[in-house]
Gaussian input, Z-matrix of N, CA and C with variables (Angstrom, degrees):
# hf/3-21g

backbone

0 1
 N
 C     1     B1
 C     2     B2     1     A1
 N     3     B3     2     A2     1     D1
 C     4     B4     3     A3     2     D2
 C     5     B5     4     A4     3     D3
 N     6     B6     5     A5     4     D4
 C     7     B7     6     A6     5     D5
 C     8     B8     7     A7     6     D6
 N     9     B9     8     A8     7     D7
 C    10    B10     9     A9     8     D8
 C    11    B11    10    A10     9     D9
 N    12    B12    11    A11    10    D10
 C    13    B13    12    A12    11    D11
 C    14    B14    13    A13    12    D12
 N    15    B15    14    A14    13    D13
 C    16    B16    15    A15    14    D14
 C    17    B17    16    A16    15    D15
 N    18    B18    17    A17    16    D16
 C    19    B19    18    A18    17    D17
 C    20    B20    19    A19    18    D18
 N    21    B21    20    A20    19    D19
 C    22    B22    21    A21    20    D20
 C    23    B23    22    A22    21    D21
 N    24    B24    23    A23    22    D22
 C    25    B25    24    A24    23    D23
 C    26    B26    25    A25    24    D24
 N    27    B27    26    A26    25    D25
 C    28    B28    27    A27    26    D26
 C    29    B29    28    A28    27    D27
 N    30    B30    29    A29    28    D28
 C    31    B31    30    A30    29    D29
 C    32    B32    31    A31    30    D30
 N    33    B33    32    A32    31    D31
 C    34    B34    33    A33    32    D32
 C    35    B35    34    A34    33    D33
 N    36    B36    35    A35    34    D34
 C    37    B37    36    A36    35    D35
 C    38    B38    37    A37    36    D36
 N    39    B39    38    A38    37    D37
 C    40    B40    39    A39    38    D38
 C    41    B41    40    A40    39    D39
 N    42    B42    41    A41    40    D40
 C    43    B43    42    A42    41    D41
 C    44    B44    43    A43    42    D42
 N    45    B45    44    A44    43    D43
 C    46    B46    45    A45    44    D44
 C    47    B47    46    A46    45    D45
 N    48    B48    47    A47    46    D46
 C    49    B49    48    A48    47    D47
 C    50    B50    49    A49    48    D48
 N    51    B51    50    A50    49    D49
 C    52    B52    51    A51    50    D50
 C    53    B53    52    A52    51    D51
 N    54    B54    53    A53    52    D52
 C    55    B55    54    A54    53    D53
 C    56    B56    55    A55    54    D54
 N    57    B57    56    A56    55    D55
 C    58    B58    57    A57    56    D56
 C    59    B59    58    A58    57    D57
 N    60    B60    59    A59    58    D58
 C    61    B61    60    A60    59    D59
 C    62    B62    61    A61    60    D60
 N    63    B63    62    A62    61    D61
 C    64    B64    63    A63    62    D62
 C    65    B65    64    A64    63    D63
 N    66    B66    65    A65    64    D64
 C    67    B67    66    A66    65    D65
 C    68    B68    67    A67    66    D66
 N    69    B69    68    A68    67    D67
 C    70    B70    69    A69    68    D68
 C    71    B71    70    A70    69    D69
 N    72    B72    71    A71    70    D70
 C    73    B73    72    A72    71    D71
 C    74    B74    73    A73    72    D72
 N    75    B75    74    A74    73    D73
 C    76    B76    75    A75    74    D74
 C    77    B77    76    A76    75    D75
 N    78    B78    77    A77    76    D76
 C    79    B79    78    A78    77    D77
 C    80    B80    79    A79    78    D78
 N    81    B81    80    A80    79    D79
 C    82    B82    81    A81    80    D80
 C    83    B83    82    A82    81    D81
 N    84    B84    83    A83    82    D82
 C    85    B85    84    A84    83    D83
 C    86    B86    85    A85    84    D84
 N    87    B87    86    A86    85    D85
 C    88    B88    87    A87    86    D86
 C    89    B89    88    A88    87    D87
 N    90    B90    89    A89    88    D88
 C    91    B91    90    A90    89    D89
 C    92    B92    91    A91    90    D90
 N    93    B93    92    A92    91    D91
 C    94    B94    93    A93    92    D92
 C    95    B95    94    A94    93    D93
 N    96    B96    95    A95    94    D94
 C    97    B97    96    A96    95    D95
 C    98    B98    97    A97    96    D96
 N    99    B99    98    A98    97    D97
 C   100   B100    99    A99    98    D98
 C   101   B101   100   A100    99    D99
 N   102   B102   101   A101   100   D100
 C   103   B103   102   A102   101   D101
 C   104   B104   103   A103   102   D102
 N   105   B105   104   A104   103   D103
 C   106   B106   105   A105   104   D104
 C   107   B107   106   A106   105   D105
 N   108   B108   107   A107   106   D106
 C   109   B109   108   A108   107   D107
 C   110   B110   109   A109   108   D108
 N   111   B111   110   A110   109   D109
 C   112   B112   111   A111   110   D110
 C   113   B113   112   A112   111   D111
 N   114   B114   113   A113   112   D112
 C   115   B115   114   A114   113   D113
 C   116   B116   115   A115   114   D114
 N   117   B117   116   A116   115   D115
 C   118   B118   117   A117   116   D116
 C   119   B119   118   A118   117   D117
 N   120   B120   119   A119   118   D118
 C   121   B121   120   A120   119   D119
 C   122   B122   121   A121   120   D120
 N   123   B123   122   A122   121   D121
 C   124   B124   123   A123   122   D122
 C   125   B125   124   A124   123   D123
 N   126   B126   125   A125   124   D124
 C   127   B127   126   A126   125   D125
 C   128   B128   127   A127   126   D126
 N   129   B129   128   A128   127   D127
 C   130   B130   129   A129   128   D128
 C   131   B131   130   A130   129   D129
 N   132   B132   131   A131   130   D130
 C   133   B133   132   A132   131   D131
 C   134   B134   133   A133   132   D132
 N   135   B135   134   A134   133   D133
 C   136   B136   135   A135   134   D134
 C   137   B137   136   A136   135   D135
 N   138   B138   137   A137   136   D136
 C   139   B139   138   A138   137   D137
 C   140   B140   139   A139   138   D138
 N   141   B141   140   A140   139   D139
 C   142   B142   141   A141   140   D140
 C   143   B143   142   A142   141   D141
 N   144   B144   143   A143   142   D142
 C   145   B145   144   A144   143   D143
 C   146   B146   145   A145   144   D144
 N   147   B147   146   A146   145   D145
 C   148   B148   147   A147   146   D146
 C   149   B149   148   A148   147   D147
 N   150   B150   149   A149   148   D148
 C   151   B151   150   A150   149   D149
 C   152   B152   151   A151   150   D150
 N   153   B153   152   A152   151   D151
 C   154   B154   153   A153   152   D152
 C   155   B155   154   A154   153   D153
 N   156   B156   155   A155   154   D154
 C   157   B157   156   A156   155   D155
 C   158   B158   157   A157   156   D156
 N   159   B159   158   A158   157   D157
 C   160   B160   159   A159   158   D158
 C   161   B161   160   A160   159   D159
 N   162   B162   161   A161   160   D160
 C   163   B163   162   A162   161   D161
 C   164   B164   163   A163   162   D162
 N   165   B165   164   A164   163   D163
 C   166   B166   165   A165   164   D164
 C   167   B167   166   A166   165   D165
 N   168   B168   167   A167   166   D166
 C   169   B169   168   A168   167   D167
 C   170   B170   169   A169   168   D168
 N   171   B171   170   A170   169   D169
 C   172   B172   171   A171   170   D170
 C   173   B173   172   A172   171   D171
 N   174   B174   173   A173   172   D172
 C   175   B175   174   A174   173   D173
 C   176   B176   175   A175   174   D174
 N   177   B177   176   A176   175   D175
 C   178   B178   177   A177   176   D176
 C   179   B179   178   A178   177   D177
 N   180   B180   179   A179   178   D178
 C   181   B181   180   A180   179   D179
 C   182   B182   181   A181   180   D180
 N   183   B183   182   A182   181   D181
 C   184   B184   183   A183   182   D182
 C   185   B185   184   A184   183   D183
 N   186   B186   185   A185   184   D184
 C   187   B187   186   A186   185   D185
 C   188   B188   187   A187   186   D186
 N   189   B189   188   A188   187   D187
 C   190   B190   189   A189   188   D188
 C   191   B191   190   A190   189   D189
 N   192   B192   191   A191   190   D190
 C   193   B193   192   A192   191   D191
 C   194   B194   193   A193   192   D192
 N   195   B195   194   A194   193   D193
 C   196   B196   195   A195   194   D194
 C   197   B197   196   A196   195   D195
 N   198   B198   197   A197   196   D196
 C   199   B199   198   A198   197   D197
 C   200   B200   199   A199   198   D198
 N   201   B201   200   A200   199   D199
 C   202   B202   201   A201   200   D200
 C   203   B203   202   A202   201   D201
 N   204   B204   203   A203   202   D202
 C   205   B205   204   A204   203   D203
 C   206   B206   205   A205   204   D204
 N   207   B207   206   A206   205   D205
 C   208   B208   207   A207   206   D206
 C   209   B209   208   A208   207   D207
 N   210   B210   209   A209   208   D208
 C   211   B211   210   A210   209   D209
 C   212   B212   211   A211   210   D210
 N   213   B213   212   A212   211   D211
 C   214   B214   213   A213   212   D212
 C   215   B215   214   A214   213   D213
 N   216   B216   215   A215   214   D214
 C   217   B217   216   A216   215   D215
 C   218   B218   217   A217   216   D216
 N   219   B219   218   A218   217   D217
 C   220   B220   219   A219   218   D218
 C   221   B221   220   A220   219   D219
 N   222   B222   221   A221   220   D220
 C   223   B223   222   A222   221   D221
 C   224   B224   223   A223   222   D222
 N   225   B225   224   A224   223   D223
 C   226   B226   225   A225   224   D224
 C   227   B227   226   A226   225   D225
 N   228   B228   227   A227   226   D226
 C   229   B229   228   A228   227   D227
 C   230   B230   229   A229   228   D228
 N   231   B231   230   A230   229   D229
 C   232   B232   231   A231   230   D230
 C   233   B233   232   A232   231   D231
 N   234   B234   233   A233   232   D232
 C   235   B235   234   A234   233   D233
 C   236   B236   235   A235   234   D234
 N   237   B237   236   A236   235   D235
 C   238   B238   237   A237   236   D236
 C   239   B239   238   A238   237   D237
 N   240   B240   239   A239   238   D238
 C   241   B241   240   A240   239   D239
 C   242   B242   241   A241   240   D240
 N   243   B243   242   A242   241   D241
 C   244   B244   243   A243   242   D242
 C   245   B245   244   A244   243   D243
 N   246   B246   245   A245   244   D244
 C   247   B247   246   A246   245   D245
 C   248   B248   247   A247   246   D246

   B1=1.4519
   B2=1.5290
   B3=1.4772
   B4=1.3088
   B5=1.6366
   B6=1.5069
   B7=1.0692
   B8=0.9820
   B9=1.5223
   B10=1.6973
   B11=1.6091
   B12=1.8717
   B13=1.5723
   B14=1.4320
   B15=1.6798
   B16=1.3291
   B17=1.1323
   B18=1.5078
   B19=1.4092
   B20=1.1737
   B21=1.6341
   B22=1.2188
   B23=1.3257
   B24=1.4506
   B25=1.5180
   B26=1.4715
   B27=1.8068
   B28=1.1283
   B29=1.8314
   B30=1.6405
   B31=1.4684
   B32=1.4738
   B33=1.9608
   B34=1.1051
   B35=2.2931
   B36=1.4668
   B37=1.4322
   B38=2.1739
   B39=1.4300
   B40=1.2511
   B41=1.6938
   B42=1.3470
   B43=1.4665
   B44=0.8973
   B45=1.7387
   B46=1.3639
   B47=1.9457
   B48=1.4200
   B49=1.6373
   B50=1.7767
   B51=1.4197
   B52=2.2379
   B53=1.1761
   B54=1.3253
   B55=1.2173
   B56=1.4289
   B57=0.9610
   B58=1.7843
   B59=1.5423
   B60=0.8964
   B61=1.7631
   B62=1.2153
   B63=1.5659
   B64=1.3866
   B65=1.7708
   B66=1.3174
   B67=1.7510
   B68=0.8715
   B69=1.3414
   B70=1.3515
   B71=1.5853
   B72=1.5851
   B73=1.6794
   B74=1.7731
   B75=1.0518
   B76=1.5054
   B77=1.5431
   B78=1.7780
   B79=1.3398
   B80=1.5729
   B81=1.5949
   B82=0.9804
   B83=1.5913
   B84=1.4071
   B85=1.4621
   B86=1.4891
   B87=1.6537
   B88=1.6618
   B89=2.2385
   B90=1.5133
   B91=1.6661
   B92=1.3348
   B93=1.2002
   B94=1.5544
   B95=1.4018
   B96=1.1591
   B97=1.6114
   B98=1.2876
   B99=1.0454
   B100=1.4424
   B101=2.1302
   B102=1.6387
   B103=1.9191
   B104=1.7683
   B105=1.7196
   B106=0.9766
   B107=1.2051
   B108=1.5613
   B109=1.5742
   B110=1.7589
   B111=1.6985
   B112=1.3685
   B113=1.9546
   B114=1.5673
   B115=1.8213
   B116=1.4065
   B117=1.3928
   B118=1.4389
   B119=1.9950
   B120=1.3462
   B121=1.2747
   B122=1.2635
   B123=1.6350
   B124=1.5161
   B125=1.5641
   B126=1.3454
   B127=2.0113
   B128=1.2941
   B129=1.4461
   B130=1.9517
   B131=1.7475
   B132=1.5753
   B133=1.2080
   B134=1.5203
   B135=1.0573
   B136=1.7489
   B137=1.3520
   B138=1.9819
   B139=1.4735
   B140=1.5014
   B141=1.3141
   B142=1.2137
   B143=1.1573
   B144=1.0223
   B145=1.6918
   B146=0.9845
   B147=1.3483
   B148=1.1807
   B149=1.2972
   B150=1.3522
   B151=1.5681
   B152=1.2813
   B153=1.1909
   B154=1.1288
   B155=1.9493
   B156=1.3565
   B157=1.9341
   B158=1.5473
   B159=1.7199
   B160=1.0074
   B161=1.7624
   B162=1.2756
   B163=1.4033
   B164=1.6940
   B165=1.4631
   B166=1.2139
   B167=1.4933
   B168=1.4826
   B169=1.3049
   B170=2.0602
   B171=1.0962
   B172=1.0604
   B173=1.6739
   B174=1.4485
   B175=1.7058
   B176=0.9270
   B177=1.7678
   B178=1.5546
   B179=1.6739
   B180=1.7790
   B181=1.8487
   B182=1.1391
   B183=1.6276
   B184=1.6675
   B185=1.3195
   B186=1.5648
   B187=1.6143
   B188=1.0206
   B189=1.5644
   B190=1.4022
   B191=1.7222
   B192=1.1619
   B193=0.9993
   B194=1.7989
   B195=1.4629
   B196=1.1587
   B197=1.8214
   B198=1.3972
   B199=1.7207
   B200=2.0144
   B201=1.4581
   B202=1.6201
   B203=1.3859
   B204=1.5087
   B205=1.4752
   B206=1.3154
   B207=1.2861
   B208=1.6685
   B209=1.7322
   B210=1.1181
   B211=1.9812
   B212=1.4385
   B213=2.0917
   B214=1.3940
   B215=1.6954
   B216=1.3377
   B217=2.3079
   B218=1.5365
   B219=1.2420
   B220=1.4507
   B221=2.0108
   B222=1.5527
   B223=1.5179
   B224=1.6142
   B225=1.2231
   B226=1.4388
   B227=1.6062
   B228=1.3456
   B229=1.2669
   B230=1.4745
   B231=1.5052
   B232=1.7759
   B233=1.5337
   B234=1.4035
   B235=2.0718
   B236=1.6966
   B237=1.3438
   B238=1.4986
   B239=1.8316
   B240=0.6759
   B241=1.6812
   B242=1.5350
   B243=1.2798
   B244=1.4029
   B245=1.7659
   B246=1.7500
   B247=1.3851
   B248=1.6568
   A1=108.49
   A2=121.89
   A3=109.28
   A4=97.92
   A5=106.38
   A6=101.10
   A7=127.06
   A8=139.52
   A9=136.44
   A10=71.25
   A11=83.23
   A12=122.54
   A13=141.60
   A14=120.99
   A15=119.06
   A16=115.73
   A17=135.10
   A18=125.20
   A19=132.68
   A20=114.41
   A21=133.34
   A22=119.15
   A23=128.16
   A24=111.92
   A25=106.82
   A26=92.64
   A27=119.95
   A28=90.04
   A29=109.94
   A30=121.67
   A31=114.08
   A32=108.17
   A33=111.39
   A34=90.75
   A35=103.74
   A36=112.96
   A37=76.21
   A38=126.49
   A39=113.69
   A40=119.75
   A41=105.63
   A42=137.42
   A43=132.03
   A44=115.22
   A45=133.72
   A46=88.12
   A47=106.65
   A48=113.10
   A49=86.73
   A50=109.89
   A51=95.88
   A52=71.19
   A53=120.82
   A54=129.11
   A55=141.07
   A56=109.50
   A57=142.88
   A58=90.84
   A59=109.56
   A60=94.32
   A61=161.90
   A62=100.79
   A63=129.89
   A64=92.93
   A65=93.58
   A66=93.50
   A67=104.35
   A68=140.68
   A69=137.50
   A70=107.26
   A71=116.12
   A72=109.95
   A73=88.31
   A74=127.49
   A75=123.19
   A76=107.68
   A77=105.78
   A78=108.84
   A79=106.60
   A80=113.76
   A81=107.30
   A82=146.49
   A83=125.04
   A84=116.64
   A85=90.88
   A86=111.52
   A87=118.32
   A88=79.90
   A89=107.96
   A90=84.80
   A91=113.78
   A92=144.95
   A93=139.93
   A94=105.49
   A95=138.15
   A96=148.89
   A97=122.34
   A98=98.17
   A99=125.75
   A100=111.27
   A101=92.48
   A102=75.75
   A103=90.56
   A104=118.88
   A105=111.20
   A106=132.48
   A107=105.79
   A108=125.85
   A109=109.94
   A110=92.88
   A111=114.34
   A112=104.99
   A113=111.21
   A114=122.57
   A115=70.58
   A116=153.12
   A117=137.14
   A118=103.44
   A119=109.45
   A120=76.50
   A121=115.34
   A122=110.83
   A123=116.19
   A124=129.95
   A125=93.15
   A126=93.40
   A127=101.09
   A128=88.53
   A129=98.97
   A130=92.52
   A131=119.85
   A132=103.28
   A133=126.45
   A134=110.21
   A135=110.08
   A136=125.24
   A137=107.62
   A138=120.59
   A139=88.41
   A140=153.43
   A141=147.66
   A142=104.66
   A143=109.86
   A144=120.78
   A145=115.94
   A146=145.91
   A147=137.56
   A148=95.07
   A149=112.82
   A150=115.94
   A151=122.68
   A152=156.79
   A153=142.29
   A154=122.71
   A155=90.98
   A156=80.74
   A157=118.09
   A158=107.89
   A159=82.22
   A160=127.83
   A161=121.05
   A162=136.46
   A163=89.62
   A164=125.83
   A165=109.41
   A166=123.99
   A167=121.12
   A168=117.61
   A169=81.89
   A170=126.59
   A171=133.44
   A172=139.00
   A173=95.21
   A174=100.07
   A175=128.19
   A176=94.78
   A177=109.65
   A178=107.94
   A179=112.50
   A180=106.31
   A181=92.09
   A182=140.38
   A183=107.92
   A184=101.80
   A185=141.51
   A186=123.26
   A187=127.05
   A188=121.41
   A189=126.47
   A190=115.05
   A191=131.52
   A192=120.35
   A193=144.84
   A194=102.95
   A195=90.19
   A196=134.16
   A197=115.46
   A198=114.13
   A199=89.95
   A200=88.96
   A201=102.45
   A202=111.44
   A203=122.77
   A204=143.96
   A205=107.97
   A206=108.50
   A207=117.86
   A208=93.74
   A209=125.71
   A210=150.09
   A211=89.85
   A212=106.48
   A213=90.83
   A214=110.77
   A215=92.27
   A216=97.50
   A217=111.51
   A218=133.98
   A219=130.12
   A220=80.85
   A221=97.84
   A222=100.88
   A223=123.91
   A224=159.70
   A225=150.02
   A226=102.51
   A227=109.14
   A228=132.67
   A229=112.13
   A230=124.14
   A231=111.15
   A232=94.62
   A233=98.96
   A234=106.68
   A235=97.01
   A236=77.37
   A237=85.16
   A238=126.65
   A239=81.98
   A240=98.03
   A241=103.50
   A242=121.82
   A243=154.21
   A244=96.37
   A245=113.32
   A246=91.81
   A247=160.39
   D1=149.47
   D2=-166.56
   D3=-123.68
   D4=163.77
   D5=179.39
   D6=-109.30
   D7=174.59
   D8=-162.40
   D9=-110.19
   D10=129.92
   D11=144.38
   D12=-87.88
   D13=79.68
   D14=-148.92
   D15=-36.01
   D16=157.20
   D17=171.87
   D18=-115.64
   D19=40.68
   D20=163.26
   D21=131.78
   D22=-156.85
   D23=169.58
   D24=-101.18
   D25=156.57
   D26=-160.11
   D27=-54.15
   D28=-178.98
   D29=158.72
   D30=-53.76
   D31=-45.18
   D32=-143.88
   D33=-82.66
   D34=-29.89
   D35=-146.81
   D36=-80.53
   D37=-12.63
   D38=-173.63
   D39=-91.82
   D40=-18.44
   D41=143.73
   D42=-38.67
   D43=-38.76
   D44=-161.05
   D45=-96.07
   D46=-48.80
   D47=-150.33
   D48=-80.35
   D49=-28.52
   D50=-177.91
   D51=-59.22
   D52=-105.85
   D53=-150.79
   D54=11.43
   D55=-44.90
   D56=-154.72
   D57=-116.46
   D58=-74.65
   D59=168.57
   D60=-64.21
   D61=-5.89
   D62=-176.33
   D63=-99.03
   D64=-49.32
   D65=-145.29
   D66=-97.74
   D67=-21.57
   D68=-155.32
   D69=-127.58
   D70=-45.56
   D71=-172.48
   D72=-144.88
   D73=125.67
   D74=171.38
   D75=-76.98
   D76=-37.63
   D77=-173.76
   D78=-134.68
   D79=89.27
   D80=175.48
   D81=-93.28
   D82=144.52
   D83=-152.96
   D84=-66.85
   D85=-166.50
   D86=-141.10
   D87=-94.71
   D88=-33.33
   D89=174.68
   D90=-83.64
   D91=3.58
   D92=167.38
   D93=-91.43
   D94=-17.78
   D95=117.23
   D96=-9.84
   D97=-90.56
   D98=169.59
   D99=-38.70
   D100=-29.76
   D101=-170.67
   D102=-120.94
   D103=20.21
   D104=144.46
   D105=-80.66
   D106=-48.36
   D107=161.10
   D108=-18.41
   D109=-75.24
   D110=-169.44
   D111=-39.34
   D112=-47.18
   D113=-146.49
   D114=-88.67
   D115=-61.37
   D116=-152.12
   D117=-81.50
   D118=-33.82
   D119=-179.18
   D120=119.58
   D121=-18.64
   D122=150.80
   D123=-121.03
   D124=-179.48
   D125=-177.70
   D126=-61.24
   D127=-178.39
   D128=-166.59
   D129=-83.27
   D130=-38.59
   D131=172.17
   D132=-50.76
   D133=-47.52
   D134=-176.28
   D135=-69.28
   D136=-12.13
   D137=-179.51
   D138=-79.16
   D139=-16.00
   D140=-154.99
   D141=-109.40
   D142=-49.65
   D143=164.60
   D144=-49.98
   D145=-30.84
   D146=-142.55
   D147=-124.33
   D148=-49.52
   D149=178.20
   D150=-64.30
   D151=7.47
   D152=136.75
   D153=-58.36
   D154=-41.53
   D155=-179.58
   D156=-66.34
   D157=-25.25
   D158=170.94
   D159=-100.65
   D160=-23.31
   D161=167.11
   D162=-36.99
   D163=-58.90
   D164=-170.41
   D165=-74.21
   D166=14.05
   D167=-161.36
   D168=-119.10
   D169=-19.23
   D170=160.85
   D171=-72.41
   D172=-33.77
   D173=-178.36
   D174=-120.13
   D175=8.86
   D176=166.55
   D177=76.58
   D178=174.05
   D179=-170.63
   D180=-89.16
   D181=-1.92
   D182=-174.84
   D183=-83.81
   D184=-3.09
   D185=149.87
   D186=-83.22
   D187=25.11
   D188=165.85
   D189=-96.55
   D190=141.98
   D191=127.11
   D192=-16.92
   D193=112.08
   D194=179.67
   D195=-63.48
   D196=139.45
   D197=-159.87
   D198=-96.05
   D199=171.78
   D200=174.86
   D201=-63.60
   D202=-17.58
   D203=179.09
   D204=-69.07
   D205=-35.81
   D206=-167.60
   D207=-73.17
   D208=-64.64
   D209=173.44
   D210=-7.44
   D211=-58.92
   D212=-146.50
   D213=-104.24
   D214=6.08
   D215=148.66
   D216=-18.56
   D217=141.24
   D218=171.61
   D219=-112.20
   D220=134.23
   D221=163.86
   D222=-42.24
   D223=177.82
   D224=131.73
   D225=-41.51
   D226=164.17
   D227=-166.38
   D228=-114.68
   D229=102.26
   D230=-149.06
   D231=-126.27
   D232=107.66
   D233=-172.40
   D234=-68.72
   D235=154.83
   D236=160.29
   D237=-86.58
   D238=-17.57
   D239=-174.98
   D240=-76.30
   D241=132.60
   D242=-156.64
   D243=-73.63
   D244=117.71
   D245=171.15
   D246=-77.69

């Protein structure tokens, strides 16, 4: 018999992790971790896991690190000629 593999956090437990990460600690030490984990409802691994898709769907790419993707952007193209 096989078993069900949850498939992520709930609506309510993803609510819990914006929350906490947006608003309150962007980068929190391992006990503000630890009592996010605890208030949402999962391990500290899966609060880590989980919290990046959404922190990033919130603060937008200029709090990312720039990727090798970013490198190969070509600047805009600025004529000389008067528009």
């Amino acid at each position: 018999m096989a078993t069900v593999q949850p498939m992520g956090p709930t609506e309510e437990q993803l609510e819990i992790l914006e929350y906490n990460f947006s608003k309150v600690n962007k980068h929190p030490d391992p006990t503000t971790l630890c009592l996010i984990a605890a208030e949402a409802g999962l391990s500290e691994e899966e609060t880590l896991v989980s919290a990046p898709a959404p922190t990033a769907l919130l603060l937008g790419p200029e709090t990312h690190p720039p990727t090798h993707a970013d490198s190969l952007q070509t600047p805009p193209h600025h004529s000389r000629l008067a528009p």
